[in-house]
C-alpha positions, 0 to 999 in steps of 0.5 A: 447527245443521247438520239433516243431522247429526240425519237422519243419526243418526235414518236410522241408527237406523231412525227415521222423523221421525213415530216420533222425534216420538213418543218424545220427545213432540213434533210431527213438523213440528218434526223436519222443521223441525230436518232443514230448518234452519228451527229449531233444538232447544231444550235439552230437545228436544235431550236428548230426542233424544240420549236416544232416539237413543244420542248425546250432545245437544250434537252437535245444537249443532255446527257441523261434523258431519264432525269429530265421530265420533259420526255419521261412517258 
């Protein structure tokens, strides 16, 4: 998973990793480790946030950020 695509998106909509964090009820830590790339989101934890940031969840499952339109500026 590219962590870029996931700041992007949560910059985007104004969000800091804490605020993220609290809405689908995880720790900031794991927001900032998913950004890093030092782990990925499980299935759940990816819908959680395609849910509260307005993009389908399988974009935090690919590999190139640039060919999809949902996160292009």
């Amino acid at each position: 998973m590219d962590g870029h695509v996931l700041k992007k998106i949560r910059e985007g909509k104004g969000l800091t990793q804490q605020q993220l964090a609290d809405y689908i009820g995880k720790d900031r830590s794991l927001i900032a480790k998913i950004e890093c790339e030092d782990a990925s989101p499980s299935v759940d934890t990816a819908k959680a946030m395609g849910k509260v940031l307005g993009v389908d969840w399988t974009i935090f499952f690919a590999d190139k950020c640039e060919s999809n339109p949902q996160i292009q500026s």
